[in-house]
N, C-alpha and C positions, 0 to 999 in steps of 0.2 A: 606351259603357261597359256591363259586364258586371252584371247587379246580382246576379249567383249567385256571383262571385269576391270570396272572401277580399280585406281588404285588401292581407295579406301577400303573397296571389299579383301585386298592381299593385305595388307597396313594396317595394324588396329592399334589405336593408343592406349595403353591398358595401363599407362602410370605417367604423373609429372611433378614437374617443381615450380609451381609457377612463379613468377617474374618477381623478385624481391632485393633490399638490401640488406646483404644478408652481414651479422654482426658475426665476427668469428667464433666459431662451434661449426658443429652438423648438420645437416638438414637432411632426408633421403625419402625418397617414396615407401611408398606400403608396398607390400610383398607380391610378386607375382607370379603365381604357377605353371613350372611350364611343361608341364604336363599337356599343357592345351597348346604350345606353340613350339615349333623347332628352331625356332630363332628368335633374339632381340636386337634393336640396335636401342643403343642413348645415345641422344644427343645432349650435350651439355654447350651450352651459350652463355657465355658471361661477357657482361660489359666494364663500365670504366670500373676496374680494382682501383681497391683506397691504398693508402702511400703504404709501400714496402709489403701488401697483401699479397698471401698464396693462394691456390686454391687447388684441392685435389679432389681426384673423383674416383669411385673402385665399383667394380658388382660384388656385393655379398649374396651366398648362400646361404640356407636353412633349411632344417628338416619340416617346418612349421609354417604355416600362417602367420605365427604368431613370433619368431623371429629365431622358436628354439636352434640353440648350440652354431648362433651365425657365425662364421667365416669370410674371409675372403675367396674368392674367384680367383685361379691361378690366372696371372697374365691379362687382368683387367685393370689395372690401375692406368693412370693420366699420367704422363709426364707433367710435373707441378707445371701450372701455368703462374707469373709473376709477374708482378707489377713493373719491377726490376729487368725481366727480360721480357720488354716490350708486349705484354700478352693484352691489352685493353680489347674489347669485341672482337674476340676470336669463338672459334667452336671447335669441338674435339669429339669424335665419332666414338662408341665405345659396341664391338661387335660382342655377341655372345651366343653361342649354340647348345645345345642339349648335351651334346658329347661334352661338355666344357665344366662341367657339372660333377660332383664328387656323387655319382646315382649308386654306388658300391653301397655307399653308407645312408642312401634314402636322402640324400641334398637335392628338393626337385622346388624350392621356391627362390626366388633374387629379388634385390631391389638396388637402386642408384645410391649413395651415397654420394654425398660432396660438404668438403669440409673446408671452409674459408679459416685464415689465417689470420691473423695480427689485426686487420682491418674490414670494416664493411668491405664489400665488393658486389656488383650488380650480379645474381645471376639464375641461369634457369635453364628447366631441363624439359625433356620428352621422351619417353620411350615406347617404343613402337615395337610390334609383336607381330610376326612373319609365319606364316605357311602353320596355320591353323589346324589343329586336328578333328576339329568338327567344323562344318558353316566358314560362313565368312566374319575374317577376324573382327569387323567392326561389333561382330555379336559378344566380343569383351570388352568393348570400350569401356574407356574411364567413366563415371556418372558426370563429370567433368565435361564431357563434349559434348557440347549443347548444338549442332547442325553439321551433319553430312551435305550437301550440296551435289546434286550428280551433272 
């Protein structure tokens, strides 16, 4: 590790959800190749859930950009957060690696899902993209990030 590099330069946010009420259905980021990175993390923040709301979260897979023959991600799902069991502005870390990836069958794109239940609920995501295989990762930023700051 670099210790003269910016975190932003190790860190690139290459997808998000921003900040919404979200009515129950799905919402998820655009696909992200990770061909270009050997790690993700999500972050998933939600605030006050509406009465008796769930909310779950997962990394899907795809052979495509474009979303073909998506799956799930073994072992990325959320423990349901609940209105019920006291989950109001919490956050929930979702790791992911390359190895984590069905690459047998050419699965090299993911993205965040999150799926609210029964009720509005506040909420919103970021994911963040690690140990870049070209440059520094801010060179995939979201078009979304309007200011590095060093």
């Amino acid at each position: 590790m670099n210790g003269n590099l910016n975190p932003s330069m190790a860190a690139g946010v290459v997808a998000v959800i921003n900040p919404v009420s979200q009515a129950a259905g799905t919402v998820a980021t655009g696909w992200i190749d990770m061909q270009k990175f050997g790690a993700l993390l999500a972050v998933l923040a939600v605030g006050a859930l509406g009465t008796a709301a769930t909310v779950d979260a997962k990394i899907e897979q795809a052979t495509d950009a474009a979303g073909a023959g998506a799956k799930d991600v073994s072992g990325s799902a959320i423990t349901q957060l609940t209105k019920v069991g006291t989950d109001d502005n919490k956050q929930v870390l979702i790791n992911l690696r390359q190895e984590d990836l069905d690459k047998n069958n050419a699965f090299r794109f993911v993205r965040l899902s999150v799926t609210v239940g029964t009720a509005a609920s506040l909420v919103s995501a970021i994911v963040l993209a690690f140990n870049a295989r070209y440059g520094a990762a801010t060179g995939n930023d979201a078009a979304t990030v309007d200011e590095i700051v060093s």
